[in-house]
C-alpha positions as CSV (number, residue, x, y, z in Angstrom):
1,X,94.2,94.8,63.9
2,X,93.6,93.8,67.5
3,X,91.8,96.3,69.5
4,X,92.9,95.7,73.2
5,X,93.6,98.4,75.4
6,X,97.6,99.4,75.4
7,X,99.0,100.7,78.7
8,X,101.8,103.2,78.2
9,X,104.6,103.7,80.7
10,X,107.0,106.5,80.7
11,X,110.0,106.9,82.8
12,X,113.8,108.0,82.6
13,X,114.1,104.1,83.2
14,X,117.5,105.5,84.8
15,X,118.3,102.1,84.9
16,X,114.9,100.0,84.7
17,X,114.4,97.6,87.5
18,X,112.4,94.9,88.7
19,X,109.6,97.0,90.5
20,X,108.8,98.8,86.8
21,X,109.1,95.6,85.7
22,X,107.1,93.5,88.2
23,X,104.6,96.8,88.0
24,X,104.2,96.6,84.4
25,X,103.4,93.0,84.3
26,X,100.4,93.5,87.5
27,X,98.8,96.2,85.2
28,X,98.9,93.9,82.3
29,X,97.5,91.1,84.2
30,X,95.0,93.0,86.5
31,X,93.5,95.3,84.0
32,X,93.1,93.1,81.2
33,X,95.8,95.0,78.9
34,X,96.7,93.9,75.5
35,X,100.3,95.6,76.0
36,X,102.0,97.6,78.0
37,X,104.4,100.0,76.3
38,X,107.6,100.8,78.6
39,X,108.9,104.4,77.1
40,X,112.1,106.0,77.9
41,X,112.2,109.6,78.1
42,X,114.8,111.2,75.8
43,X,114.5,114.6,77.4
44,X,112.7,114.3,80.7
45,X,111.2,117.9,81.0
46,X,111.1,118.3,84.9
47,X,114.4,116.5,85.9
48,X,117.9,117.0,84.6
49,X,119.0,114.6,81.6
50,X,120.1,111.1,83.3
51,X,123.4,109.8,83.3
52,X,123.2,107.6,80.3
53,X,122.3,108.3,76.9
54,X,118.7,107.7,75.8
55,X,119.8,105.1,73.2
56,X,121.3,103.5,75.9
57,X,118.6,103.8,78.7
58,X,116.2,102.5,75.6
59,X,118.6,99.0,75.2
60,X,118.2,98.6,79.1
61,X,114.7,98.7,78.5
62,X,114.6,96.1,75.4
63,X,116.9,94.0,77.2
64,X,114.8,93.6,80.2
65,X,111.3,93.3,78.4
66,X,112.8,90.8,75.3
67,X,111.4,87.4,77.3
68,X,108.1,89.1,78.9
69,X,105.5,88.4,75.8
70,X,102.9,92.0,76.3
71,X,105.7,94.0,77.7
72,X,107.9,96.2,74.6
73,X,109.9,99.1,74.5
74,X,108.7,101.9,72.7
75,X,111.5,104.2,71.2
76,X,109.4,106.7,70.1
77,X,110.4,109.8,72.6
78,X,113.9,109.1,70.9
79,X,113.2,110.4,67.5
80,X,111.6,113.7,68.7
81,X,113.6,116.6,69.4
82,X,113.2,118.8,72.3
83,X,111.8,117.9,75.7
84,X,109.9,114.5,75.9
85,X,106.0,115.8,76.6
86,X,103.7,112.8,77.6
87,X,100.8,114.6,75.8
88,X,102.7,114.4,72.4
89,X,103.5,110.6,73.0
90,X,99.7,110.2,73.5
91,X,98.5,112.4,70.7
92,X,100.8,110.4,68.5
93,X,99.5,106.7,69.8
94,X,96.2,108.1,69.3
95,X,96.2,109.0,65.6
96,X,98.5,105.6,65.2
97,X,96.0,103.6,66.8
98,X,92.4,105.2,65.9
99,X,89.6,107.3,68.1
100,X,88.3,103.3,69.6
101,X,91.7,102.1,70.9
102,X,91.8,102.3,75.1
103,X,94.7,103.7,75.9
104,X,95.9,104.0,79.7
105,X,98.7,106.5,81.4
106,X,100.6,104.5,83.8
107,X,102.0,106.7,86.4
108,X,103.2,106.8,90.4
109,X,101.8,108.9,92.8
110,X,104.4,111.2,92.8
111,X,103.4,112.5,89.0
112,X,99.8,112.9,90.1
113,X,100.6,115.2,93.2
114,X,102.8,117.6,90.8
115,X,100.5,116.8,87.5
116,X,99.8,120.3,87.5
117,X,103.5,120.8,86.4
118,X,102.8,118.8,83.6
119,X,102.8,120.6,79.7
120,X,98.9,121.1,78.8
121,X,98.3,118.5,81.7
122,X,94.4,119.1,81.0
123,X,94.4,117.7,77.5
124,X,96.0,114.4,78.9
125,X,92.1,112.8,79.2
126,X,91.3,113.3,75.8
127,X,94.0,111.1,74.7
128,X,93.7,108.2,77.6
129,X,92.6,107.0,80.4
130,X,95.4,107.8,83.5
131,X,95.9,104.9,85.4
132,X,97.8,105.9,89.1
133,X,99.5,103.4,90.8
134,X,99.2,103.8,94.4
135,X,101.2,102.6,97.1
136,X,99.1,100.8,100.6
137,X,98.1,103.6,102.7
138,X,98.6,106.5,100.0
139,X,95.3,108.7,99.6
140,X,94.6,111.0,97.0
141,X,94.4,114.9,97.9
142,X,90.7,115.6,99.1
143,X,90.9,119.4,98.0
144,X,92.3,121.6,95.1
145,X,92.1,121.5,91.8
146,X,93.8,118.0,90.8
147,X,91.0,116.7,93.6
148,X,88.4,118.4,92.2
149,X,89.9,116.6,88.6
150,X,89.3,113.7,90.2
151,X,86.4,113.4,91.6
152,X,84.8,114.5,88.1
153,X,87.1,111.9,85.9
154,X,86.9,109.0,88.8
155,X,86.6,105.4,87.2
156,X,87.3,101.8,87.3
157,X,88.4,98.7,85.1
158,X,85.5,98.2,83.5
159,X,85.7,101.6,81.9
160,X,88.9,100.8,80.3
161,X,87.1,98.5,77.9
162,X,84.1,100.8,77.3
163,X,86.1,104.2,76.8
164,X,88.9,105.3,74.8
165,X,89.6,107.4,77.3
166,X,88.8,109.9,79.6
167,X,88.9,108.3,83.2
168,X,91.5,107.7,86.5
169,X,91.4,105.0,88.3
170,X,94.3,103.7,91.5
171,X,95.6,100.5,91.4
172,X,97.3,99.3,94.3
173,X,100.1,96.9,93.3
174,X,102.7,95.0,95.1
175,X,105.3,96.8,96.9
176,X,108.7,96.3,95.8
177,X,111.0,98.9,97.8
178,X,113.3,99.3,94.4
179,X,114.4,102.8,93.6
180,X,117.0,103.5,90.3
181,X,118.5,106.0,92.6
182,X,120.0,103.3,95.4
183,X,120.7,101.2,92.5
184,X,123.1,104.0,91.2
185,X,124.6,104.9,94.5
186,X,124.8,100.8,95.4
187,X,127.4,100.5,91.5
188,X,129.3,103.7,92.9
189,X,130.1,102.1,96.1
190,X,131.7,99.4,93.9
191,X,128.3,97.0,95.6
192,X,126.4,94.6,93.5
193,X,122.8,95.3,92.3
194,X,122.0,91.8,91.1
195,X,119.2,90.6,91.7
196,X,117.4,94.2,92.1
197,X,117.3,94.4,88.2
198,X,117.2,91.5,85.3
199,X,120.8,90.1,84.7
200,X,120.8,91.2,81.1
201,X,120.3,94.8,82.3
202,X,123.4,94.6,84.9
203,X,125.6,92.8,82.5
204,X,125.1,95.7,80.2
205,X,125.5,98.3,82.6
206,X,129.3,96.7,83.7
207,X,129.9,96.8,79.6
208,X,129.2,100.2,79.5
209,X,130.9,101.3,82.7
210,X,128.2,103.2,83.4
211,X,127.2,104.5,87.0
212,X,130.8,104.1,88.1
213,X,130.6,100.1,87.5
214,X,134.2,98.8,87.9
215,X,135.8,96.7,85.3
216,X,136.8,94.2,87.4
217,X,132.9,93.1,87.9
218,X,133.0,92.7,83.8
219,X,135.6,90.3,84.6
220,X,134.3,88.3,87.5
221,X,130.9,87.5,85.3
222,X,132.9,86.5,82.5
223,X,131.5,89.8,79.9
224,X,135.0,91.5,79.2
């Protein structure tokens, strides 16, 4: 078995768009990664449950990811019942993969300034390395308790192939201005998203009618 490290990124994926997408593939790239695992939340436990079914945020996902070699959806979140905690997902990888396997955390600022909301956020360490993808001009808190975390478990790339785990690093990718939000509001103003998330992904969403996409957009692109 190949022994790479395997960056894991979470999300409601509410729907995925190009900047997970264009994110993902940076990380691959600039940190040497193996694969990066896209996982959609079944039960997000500190937002409400998203519009669409996890089964069907999870086909989004494949769809986008099925011509990017390194980049997979990872159902496993689906199969569990109760509310999707990251630190199970990781505990899980980690007895799938063995003790040696790096494993990273993607995440966005915004989880690391409420981590502390997080279920047994402590533990999260032990199982992988937490990689926090920072936006130009974002700094990290210099006081409290997440910066005292950091300071103690600060770390860079090469640490990610000579630890399982253990370490948080920023990674400052390109910027693109993308949010699943405005891509909601944009279908229920009846106004195209194309070209904000992969084709496959937007021909799906019409399908389903979901997000207030209008039927007569399935039959302009020829999907009816």
């Amino acid at each position: 078995m190949s022994s790479g490290p395997i960056g894991i990124f979470g999300g409601t994926f509410n729907p995925i768009h190009n900047g997970h997408l264009r994110s993902a593939l940076e990380l691959k790239e600039n940190l040497g990664l193996e694969q990066v695992r896209l996982l959609p939340a079944a039960r997000p436990p500190l937002r409400g449950l998203p519009e669409l079914s996890a089964e069907e945020r999870a086909e989004l996902v494949e769809q986008a990811v099925a011509s990017e070699p390194g980049l997979v959806c990872d159902r496993r979140e689906l199969s569990r019942q109760g509310p999707s905690y990251t630190v199970d997902t990781l505990a899980e990888l980690r007895a799938e993969l063995g003790p040696a396997r790096p494993l990273c955390l993607i995440v966005g600022t915004d989880v690391l300034e409420r981590l502390r909301e997080w279920h047994r956020w402590e533990d999260l360490l032990g199982f992988a390395h937490l990689v926090v993808m920072a936006r130009p001009g974002w700094r990290a808190p210099d006081s409290g308790q997440i910066a005292a975390w950091l300071a103690e478990h600060g770390g860079g790339v090469a640490d990610l192939q000579q630890n399982p785990a253990g370490k948080v690093m920023m990674q400052q990718l390109r910027q693109l201005p993308i949010s699943a939000t405005e891509i909601r509001d944009m279908i229920a103003r009846g106004q195209s998203p194309r070209y904000l998330l992969p084709d496959a992904v937007w021909d799906t969403i019409q399908r389903l009618g979901a997000y207030g996409a209008r039927v007569e957009e399935q039959e302009q692109h020829g999907i009816c």
